[in-house]
Short mmCIF file of the C-alpha atoms (twelve columns), coordinates in Angstrom:
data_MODEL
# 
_entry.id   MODEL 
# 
loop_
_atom_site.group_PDB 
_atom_site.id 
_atom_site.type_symbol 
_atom_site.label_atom_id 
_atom_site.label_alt_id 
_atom_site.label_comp_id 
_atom_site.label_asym_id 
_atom_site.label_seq_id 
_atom_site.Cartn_x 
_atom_site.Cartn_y 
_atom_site.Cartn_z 
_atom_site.pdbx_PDB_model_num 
ATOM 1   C CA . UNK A 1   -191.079 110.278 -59.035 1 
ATOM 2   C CA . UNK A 2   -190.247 109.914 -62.834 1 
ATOM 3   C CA . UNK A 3   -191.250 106.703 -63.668 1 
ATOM 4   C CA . UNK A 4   -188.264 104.879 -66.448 1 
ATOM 5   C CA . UNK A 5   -191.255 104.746 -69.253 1 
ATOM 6   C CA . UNK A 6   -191.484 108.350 -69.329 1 
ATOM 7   C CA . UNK A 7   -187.382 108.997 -68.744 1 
ATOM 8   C CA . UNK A 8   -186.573 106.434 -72.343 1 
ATOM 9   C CA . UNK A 9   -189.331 108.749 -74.007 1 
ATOM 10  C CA . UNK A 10  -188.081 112.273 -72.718 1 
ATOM 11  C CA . UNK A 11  -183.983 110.676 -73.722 1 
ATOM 12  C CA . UNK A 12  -185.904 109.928 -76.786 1 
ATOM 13  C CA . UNK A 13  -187.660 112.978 -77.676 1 
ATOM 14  C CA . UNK A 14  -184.307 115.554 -77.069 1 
ATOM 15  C CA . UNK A 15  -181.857 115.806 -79.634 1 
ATOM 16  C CA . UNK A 16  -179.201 116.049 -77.072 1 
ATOM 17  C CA . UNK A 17  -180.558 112.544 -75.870 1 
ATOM 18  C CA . UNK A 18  -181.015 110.600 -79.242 1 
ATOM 19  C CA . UNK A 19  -177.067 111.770 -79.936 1 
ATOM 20  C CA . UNK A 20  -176.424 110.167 -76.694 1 
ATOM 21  C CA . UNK A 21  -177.889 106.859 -77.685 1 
ATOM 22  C CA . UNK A 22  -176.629 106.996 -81.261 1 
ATOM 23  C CA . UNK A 23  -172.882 107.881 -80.245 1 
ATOM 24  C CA . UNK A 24  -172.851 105.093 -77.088 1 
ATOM 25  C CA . UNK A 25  -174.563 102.241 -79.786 1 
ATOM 26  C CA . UNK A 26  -171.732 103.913 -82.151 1 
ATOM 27  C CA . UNK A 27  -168.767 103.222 -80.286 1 
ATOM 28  C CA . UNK A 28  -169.744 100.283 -78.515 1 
ATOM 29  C CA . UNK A 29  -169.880 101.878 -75.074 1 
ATOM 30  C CA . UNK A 30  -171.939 99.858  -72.087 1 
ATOM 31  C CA . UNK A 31  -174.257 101.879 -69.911 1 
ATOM 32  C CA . UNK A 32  -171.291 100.898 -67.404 1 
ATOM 33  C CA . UNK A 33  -169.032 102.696 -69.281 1 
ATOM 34  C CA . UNK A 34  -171.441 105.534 -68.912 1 
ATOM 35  C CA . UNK A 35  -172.156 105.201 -65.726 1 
ATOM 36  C CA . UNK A 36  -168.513 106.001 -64.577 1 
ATOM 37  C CA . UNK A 37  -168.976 109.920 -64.371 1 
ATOM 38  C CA . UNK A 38  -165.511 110.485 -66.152 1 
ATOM 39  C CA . UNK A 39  -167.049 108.621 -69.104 1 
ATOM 40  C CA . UNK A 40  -170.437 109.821 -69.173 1 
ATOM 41  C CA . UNK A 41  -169.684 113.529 -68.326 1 
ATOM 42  C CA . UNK A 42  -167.144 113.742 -71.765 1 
ATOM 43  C CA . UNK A 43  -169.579 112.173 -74.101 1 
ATOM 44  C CA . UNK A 44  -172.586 113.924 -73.122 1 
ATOM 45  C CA . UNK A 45  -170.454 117.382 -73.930 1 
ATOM 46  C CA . UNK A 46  -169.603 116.124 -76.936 1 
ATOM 47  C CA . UNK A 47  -172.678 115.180 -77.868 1 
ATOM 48  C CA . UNK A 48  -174.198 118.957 -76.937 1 
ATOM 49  C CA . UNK A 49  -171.202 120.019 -79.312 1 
ATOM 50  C CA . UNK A 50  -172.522 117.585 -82.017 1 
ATOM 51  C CA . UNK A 51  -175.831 118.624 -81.985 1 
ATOM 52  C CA . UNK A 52  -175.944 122.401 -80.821 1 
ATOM 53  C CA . UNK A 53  -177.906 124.541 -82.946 1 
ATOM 54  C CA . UNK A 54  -176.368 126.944 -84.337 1 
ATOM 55  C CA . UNK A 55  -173.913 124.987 -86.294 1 
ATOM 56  C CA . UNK A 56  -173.359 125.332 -89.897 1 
ATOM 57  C CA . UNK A 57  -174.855 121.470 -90.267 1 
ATOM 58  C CA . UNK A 58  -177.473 121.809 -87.535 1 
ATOM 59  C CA . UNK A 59  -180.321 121.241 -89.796 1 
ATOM 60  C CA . UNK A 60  -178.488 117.981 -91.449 1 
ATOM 61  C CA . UNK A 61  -177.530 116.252 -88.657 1 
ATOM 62  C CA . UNK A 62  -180.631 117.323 -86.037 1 
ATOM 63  C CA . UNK A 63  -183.373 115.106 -87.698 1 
ATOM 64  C CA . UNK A 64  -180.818 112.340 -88.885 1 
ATOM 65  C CA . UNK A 65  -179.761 111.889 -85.398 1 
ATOM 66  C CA . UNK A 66  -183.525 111.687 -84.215 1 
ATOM 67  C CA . UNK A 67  -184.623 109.410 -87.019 1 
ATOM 68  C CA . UNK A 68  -181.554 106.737 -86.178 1 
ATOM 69  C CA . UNK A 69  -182.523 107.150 -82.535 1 
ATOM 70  C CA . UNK A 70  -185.896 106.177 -82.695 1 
ATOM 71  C CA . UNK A 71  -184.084 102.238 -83.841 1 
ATOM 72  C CA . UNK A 72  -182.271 102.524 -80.351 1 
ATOM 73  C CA . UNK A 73  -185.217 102.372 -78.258 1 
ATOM 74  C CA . UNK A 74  -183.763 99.365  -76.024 1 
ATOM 75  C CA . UNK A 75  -180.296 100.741 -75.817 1 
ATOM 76  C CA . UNK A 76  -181.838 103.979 -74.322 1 
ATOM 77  C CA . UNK A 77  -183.829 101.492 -72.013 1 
ATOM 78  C CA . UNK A 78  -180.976 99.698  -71.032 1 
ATOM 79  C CA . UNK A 79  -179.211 103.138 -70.245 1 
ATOM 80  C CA . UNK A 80  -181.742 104.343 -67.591 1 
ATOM 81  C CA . UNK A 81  -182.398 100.978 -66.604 1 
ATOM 82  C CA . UNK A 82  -178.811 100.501 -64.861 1 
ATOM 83  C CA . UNK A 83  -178.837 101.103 -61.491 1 
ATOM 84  C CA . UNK A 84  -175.748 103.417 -61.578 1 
ATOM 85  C CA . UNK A 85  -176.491 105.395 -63.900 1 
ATOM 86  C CA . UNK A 86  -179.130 106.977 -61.733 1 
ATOM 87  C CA . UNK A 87  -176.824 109.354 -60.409 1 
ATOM 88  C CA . UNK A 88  -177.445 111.417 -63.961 1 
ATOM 89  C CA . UNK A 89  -180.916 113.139 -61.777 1 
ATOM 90  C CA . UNK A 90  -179.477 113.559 -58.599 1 
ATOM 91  C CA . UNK A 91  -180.092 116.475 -56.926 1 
ATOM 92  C CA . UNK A 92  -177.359 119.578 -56.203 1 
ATOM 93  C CA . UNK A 93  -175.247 118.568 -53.632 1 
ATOM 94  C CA . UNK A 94  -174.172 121.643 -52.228 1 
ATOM 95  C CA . UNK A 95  -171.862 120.591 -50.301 1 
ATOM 96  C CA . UNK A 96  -169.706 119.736 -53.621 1 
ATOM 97  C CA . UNK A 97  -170.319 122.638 -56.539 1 
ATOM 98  C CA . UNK A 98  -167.362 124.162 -58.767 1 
ATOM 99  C CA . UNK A 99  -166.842 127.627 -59.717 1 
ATOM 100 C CA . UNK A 100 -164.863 128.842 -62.752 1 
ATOM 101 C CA . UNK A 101 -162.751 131.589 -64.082 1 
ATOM 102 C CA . UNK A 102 -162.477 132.279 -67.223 1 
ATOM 103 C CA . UNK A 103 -161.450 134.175 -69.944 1 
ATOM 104 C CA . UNK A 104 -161.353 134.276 -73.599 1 
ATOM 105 C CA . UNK A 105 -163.252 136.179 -76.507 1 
ATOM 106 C CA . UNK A 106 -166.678 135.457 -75.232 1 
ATOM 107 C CA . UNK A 107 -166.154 135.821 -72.110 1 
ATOM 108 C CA . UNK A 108 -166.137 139.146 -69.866 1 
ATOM 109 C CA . UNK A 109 -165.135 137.729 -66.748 1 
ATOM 110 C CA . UNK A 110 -161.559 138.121 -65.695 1 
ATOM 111 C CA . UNK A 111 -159.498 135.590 -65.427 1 
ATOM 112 C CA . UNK A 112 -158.209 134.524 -61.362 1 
ATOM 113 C CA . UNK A 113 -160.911 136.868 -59.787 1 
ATOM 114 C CA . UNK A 114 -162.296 134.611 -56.389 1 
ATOM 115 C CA . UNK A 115 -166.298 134.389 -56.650 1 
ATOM 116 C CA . UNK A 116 -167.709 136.943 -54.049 1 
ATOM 117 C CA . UNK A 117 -171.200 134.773 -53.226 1 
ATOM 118 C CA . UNK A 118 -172.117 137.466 -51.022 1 
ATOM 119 C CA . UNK A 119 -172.100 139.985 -53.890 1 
ATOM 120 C CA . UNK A 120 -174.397 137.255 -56.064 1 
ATOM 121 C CA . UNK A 121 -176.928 139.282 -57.105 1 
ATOM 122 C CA . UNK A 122 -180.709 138.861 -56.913 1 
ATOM 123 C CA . UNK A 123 -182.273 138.724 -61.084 1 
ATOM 124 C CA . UNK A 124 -184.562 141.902 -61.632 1 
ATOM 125 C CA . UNK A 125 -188.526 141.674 -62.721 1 
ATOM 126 C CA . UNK A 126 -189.329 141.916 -65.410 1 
ATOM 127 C CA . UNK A 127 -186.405 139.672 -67.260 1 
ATOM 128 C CA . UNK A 128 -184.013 141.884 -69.665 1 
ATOM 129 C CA . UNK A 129 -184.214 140.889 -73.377 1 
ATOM 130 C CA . UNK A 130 -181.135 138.436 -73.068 1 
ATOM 131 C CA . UNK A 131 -182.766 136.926 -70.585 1 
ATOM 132 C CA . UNK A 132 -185.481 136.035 -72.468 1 
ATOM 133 C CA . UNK A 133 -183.156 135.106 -75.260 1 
ATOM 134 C CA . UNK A 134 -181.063 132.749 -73.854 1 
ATOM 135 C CA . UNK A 135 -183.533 131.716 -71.097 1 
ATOM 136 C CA . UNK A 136 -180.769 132.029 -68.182 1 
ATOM 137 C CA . UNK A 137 -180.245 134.475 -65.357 1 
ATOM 138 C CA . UNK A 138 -177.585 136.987 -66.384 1 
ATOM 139 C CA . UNK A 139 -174.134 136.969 -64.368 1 
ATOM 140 C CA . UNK A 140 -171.737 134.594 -63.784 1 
ATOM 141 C CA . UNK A 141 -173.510 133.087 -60.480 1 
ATOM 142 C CA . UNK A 142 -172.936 129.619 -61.805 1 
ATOM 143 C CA . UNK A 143 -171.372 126.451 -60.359 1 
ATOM 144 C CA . UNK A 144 -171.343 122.513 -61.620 1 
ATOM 145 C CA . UNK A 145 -171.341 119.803 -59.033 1 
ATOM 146 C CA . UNK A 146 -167.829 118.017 -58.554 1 
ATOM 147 C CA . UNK A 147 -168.144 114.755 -59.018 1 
ATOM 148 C CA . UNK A 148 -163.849 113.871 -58.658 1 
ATOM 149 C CA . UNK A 149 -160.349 115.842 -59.047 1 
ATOM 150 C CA . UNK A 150 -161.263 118.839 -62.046 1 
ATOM 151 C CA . UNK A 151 -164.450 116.883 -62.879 1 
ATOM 152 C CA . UNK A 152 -167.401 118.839 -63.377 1 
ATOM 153 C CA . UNK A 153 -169.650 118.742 -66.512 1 
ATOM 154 C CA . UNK A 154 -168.832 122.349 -67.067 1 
ATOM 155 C CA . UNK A 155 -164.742 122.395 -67.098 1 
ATOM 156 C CA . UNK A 156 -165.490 119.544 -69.681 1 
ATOM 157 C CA . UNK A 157 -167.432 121.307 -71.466 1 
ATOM 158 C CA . UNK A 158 -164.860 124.500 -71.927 1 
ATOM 159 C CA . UNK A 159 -162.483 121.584 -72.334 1 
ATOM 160 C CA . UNK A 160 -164.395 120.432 -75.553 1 
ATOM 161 C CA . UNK A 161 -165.056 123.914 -76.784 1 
ATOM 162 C CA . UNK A 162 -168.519 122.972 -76.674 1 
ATOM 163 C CA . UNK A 163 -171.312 125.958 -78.026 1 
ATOM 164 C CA . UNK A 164 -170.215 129.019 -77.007 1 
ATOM 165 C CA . UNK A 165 -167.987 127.914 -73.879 1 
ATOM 166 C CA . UNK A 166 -165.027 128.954 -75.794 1 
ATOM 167 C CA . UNK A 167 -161.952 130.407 -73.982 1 
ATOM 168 C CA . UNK A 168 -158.475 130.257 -73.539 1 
ATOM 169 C CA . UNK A 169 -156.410 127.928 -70.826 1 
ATOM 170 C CA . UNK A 170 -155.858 127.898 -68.384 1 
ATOM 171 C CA . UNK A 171 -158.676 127.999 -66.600 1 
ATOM 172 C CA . UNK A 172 -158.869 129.103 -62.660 1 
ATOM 173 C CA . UNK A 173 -161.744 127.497 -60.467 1 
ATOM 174 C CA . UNK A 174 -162.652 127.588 -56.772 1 
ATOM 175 C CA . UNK A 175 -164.370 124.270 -55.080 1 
ATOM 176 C CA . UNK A 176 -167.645 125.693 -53.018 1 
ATOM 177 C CA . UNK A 177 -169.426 124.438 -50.042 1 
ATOM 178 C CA . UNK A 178 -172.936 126.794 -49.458 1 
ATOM 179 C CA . UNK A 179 -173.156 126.965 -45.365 1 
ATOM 180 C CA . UNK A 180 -176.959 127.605 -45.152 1 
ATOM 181 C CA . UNK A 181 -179.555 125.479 -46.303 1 
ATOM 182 C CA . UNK A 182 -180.367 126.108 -49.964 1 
ATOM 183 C CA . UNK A 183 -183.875 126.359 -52.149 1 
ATOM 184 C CA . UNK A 184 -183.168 124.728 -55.165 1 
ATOM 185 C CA . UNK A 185 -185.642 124.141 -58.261 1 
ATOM 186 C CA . UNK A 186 -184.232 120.982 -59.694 1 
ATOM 187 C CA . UNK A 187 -184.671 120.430 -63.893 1 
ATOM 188 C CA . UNK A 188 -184.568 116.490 -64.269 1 
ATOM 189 C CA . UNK A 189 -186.573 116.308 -67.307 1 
ATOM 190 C CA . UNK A 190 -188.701 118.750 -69.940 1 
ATOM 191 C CA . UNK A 191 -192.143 119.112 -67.654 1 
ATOM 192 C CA . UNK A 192 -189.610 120.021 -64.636 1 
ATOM 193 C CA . UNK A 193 -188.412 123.280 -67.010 1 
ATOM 194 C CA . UNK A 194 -191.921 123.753 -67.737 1 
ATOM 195 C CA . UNK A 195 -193.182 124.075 -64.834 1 
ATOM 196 C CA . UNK A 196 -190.829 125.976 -64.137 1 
ATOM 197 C CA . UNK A 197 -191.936 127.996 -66.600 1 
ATOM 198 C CA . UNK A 198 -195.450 127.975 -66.063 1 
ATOM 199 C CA . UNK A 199 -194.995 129.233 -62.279 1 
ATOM 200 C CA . UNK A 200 -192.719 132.323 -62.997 1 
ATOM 201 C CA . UNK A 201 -193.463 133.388 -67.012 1 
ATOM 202 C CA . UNK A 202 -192.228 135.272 -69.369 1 
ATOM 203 C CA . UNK A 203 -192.375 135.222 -72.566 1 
ATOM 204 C CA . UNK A 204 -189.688 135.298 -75.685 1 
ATOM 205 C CA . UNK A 205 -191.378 137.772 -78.202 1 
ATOM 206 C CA . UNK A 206 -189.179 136.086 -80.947 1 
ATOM 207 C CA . UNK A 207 -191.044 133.064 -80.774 1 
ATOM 208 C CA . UNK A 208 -194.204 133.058 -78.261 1 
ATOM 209 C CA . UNK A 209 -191.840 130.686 -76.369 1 
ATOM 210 C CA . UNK A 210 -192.403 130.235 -72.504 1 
ATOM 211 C CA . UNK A 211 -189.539 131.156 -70.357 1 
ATOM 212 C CA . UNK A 212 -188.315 131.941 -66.805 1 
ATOM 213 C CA . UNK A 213 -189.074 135.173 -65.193 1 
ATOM 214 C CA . UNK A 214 -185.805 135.023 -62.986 1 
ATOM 215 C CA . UNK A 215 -186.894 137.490 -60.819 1 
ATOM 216 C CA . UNK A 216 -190.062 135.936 -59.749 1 
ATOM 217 C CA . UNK A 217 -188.428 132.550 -59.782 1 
ATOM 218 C CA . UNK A 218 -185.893 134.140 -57.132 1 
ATOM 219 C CA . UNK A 219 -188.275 135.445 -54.869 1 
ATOM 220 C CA . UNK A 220 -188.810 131.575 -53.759 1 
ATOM 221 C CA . UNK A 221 -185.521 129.596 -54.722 1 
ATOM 222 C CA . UNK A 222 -182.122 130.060 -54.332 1 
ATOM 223 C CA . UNK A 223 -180.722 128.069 -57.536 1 
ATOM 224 C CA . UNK A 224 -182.108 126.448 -60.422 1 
ATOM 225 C CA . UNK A 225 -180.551 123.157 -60.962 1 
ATOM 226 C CA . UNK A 226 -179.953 121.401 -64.347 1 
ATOM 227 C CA . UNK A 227 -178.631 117.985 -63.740 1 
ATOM 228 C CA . UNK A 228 -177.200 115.526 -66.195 1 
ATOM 229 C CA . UNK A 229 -180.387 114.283 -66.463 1 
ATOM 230 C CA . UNK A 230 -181.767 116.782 -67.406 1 
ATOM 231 C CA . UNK A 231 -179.630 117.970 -69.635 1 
ATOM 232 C CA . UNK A 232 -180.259 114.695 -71.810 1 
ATOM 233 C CA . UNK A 233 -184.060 114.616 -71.132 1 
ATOM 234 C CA . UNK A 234 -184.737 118.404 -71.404 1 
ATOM 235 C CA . UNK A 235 -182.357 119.907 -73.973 1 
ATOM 236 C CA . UNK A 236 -183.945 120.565 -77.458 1 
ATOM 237 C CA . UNK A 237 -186.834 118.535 -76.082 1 
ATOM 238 C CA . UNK A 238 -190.186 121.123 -77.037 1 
ATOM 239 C CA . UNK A 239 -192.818 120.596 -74.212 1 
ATOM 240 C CA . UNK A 240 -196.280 121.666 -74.811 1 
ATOM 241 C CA . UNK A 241 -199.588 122.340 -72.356 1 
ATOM 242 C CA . UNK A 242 -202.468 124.860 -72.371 1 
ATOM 243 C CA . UNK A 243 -200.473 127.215 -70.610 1 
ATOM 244 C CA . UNK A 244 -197.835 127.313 -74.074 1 
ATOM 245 C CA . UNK A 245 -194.694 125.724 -74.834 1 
ATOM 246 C CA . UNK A 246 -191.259 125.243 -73.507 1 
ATOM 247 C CA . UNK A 247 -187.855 124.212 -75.090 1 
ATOM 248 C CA . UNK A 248 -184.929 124.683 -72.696 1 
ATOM 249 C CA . UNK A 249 -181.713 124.943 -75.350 1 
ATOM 250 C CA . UNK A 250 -177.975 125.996 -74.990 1 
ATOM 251 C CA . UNK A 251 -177.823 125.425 -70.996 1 
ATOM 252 C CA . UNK A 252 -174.847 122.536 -72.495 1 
ATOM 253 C CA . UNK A 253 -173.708 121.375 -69.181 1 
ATOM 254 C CA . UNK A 254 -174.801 120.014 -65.615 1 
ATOM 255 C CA . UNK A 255 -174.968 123.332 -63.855 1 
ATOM 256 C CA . UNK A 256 -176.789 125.493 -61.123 1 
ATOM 257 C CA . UNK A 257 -177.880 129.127 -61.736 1 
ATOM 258 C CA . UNK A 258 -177.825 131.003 -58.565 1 
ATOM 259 C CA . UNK A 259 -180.301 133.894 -57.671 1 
ATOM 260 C CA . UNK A 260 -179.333 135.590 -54.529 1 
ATOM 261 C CA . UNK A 261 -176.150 136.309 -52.284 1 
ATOM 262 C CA . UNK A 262 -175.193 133.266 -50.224 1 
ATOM 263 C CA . UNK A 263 -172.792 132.451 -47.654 1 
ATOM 264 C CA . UNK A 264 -170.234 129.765 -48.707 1 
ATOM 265 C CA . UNK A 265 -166.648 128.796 -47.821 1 
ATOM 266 C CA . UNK A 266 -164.956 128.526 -51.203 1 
ATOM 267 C CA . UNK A 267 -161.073 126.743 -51.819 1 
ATOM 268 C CA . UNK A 268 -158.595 127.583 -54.735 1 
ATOM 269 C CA . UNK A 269 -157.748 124.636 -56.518 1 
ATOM 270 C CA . UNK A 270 -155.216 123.645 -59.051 1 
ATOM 271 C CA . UNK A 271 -155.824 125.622 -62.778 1 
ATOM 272 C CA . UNK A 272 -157.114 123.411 -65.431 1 
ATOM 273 C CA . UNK A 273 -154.419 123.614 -67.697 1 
ATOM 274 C CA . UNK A 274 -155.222 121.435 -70.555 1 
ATOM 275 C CA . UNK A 275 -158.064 119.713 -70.067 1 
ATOM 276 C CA . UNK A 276 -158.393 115.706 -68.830 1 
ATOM 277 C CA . UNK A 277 -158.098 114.118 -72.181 1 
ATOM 278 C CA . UNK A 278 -160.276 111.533 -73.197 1 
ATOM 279 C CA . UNK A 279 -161.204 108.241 -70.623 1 
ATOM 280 C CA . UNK A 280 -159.746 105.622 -70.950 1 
ATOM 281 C CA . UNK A 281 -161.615 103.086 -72.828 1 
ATOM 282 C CA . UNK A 282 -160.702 101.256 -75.911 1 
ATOM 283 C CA . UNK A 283 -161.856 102.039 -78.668 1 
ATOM 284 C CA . UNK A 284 -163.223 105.609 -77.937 1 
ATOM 285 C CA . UNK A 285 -164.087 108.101 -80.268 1 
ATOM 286 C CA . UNK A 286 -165.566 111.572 -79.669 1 
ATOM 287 C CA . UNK A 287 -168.884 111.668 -81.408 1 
ATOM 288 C CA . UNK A 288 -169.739 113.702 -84.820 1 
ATOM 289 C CA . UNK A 289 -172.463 113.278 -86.666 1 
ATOM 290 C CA . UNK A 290 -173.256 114.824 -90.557 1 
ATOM 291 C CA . UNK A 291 -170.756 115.506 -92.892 1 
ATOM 292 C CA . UNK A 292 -167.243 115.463 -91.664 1 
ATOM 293 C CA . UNK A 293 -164.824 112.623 -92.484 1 
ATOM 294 C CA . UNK A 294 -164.377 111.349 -89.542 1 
ATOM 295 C CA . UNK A 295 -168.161 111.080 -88.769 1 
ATOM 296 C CA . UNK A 296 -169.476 108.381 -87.040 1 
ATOM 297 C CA . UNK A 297 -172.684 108.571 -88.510 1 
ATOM 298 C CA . UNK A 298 -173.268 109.975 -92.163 1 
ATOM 299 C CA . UNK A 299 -176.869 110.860 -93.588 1 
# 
């Protein structure tokens, strides 16, 4: 078990996680505010927006936003501290996982095609060079836990164009219950991804960074599972130990990568036409950070 110390200093120490904290002080959200998953699922995407790295102002607003965080070290506190907010590390729940359809210029999937789970395939040894690259399992064997009606980090995520989940609407998605027990590797915080890392390596010859070897990873789990969590605690977040370091980057939602064929019993739902919209608070702003006019926070 994490223990909160280390969770305020892993928020503290991703760049995902100090625009968290910067953008809730900001705007005057409570950690009940972010606790409602509605609320909390929206600005953490638009935080990952904010701060992804290969924007034009990446380099501007990366150690500004890390610099005002390191001020906010009781906010961040108070945000792990609430009781219900812990549902940010749960586990998967299988029983409740999302599956999209997309399509769109970076996208090669087409658009209304049903997910065939029991044509999921298994990730080959050794990784290919995208794998190493962008540190993910190639193929679209990806869901993102539902957590209400259309609410999944992910469909939030295309909602709010955020990195490169750009695409057009609408978007078609299947609900997905797995019927057999499940192996899951769960990612709640940086030393989760690198041990990850450290059991099944490979290695990005761009940068000496460790990464997963899919294919050994899938030769004992079923999934790898990034939860919100983790996606504040790990993202951007460099981990170091003899065995070498580990930065997970650009994973920019809660989401499970799935390694094998599996039986489920999946349910077409609705099309997400145009997105949710913002929640309902007053006062709410999405979050930007640098040098637009509308920025919240300007270095």
């Amino acid at each position: 078990m994490v223990d909160t110390d280390t969770r305020v200093d892993n928020l503290l120490n991703s760049i995902v996680g100090c625009a968290f904290v910067v953008a809730i002080d900001e705007t005057g959200l409570t950690p009940e505010d972010v606790a409602d998953p509605k609320t909390g699922l929206q600005m953490a995407a638009a935080c990952v927006e904010s701060v992804f790295k290969y924007r034009s102002d990446y380099d501007l607003v990366a150690p500004g936003v890390l610099t005002l965080a390191r001020e906010k070290v009781a906010q961040a506190r108070a945000l792990i501290e609430h009781p219900d907010t812990a549902w940010w590390f749960d586990d998967v729940d299988p029983r409740a996982q999302a599956w999209l359809s997309v399509h769109g210029t970076l996208d090669k999937f087409i658009y209304g095609i049903p997910p065939d789970t029991l044509a999921w395939r298994q990730p080959k040894n050794p990784p290919r060079d995208w794998e190493l690259y962008a540190q993910k399992p190639y193929g679209n064997q990806i869901t993102s836990t539902l957590y209400g009606p259309y609410l999944t980090s992910k469909l939030l995520a295309y909602e709010d164009r955020v990195g490169d989940y750009l695409c057009e609407f609408p978007l078609a998605w299947w609900s997905i219950r797995f019927l057999e027990d499940v192996r899951v590797f769960e990612i709640h915080g940086p030393s989760d991804w690198h041990d990850l890392c450290v059991r099944y390596p490979a290695r990005d010859t761009e940068d000496d960074r460790l990464v997963p070897n899919w294919g050994a990873a899938s030769e004992e789990w079923d999934g790898v599972h990034l939860s919100l969590g983790g996606l504040l605690t790990a993202e951007q977040n460099r981990y170091e130990s003899p065995a070498g370091w580990t930065m997970l980057d650009t994973w920019h939602a809660e989401q499970t990568f799935w390694l094998r064929a599996l039986k489920t019993r999946t349910k077409r739902r609705p099309d997400f036409d145009i997105g949710l919209g913002p929640p309902d608070i007053h006062g709410w702003r999405f979050p930007h950070f640098g040098g637009e006019d509308d920025a919240l926070v300007r270095f």
